[in-house]
N, C-alpha and C positions, 0 to 999 in steps of 0.2 A: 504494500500500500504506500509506502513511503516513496520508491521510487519512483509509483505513478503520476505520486501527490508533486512531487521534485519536476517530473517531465511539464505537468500540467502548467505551474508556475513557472517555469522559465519559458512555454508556449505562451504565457500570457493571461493563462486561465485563473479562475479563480475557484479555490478550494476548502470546502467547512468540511472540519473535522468534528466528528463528534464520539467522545472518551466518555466512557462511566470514571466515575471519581478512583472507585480503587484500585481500574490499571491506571490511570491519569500517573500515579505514584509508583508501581510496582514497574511501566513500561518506561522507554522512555518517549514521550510525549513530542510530537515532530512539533517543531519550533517555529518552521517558514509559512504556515499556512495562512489563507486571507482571513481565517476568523475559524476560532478553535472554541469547542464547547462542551465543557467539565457537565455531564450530569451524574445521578445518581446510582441509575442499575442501565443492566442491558436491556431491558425493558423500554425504560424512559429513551435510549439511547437508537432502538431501532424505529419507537415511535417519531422522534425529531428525524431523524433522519429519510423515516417514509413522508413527514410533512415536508420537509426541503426537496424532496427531487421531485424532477418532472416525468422520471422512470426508473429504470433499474435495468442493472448489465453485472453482470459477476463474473468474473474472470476465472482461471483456474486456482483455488484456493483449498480448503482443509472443512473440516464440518463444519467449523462457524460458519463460513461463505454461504456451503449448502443450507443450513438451516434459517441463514439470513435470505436465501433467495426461495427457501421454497415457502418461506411465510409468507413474501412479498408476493407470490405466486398465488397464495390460496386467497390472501386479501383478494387480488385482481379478481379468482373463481366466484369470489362471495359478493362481491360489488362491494365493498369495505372503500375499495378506490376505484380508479379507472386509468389508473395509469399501465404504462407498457412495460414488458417482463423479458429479458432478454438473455442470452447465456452466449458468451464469445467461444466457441470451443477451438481451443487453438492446439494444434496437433490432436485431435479426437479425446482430448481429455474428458468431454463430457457425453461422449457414445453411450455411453453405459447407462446416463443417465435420461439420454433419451429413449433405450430401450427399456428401462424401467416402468416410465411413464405408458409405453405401449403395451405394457404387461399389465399395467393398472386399467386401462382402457380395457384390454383383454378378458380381465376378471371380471368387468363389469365398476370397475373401482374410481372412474373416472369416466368422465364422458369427451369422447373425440375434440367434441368442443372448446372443454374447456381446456385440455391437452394445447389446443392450439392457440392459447393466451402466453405461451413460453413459449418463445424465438428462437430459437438453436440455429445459430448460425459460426461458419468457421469464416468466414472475413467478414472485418468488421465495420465496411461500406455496408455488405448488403444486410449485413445483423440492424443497421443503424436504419438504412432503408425499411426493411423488414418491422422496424417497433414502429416507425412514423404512418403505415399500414397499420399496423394494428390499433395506436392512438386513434386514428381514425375513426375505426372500425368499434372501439370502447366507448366512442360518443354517445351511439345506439346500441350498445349491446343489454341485450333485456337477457340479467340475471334472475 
């Protein structure tokens, strides 16, 4: 995250961090960002974080990522938001996790539909193309 946060700021971007208070201390807390924000739990910390963005894209990451994107993902199924749900899979890192999802479909465990509210895409033009489609398409979508 830090590298990204580093790439984005010297592109010019601007970057909010958002830490729970007791890794804030335990981590070390990246220093360069445009506006950094200490709160309490992971809770409060995924909530702010779903209010700030205008979507979601998860790169290759560890269970936190996954568990941070597939909340983001069921919010989308429930109409919680209507924002767009994205997953960069860069080298097939997330194969497995698309073929998860078709096994949920399979069992009955998901519905094809709402499977197709997560973008799986391996470049990330067409991943970016692919959410502003689906933005779209969340305007009318009857949850």
């Amino acid at each position: 995250m830090g590298i990204m946060a580093d790439e984005m700021i010297k592109g010019g971007g601007e970057v909010i961090g958002v830490i729970p208070q007791g890794l804030a201390y335990r981590e070390i807390a990246h220093e360069g960002l445009t506006d950094r924000r200490v709160v309490g739990s992971m809770h409060e910390r995924k909530l702010l974080m779903a209010e700030l963005a205008d979507g979601f894209i998860a790169l290759p990451g560890g269970t936190g990522t996954l568990e941070e994107l597939l909340e983001v993902f069921t919010w989308t199924k429930l109409g919680i938001h209507a924002k767009p749900c994205g997953v960069l899979n860069v080298g097939g890192f997330y194969d497995l996790l698309g073929e998860l999802l078709d096994s949920f479909v399979r069992y009955g465990f998901l519905k094809e539909e709402h499977k197709e509210l997560l973008v799986i895409e391996q470049d990330p033009e067409k991943l970016l193309d692919a959410m502003a489609k689906s933005e779209e398409s969340l305007k009318t979508y009857k949850f």
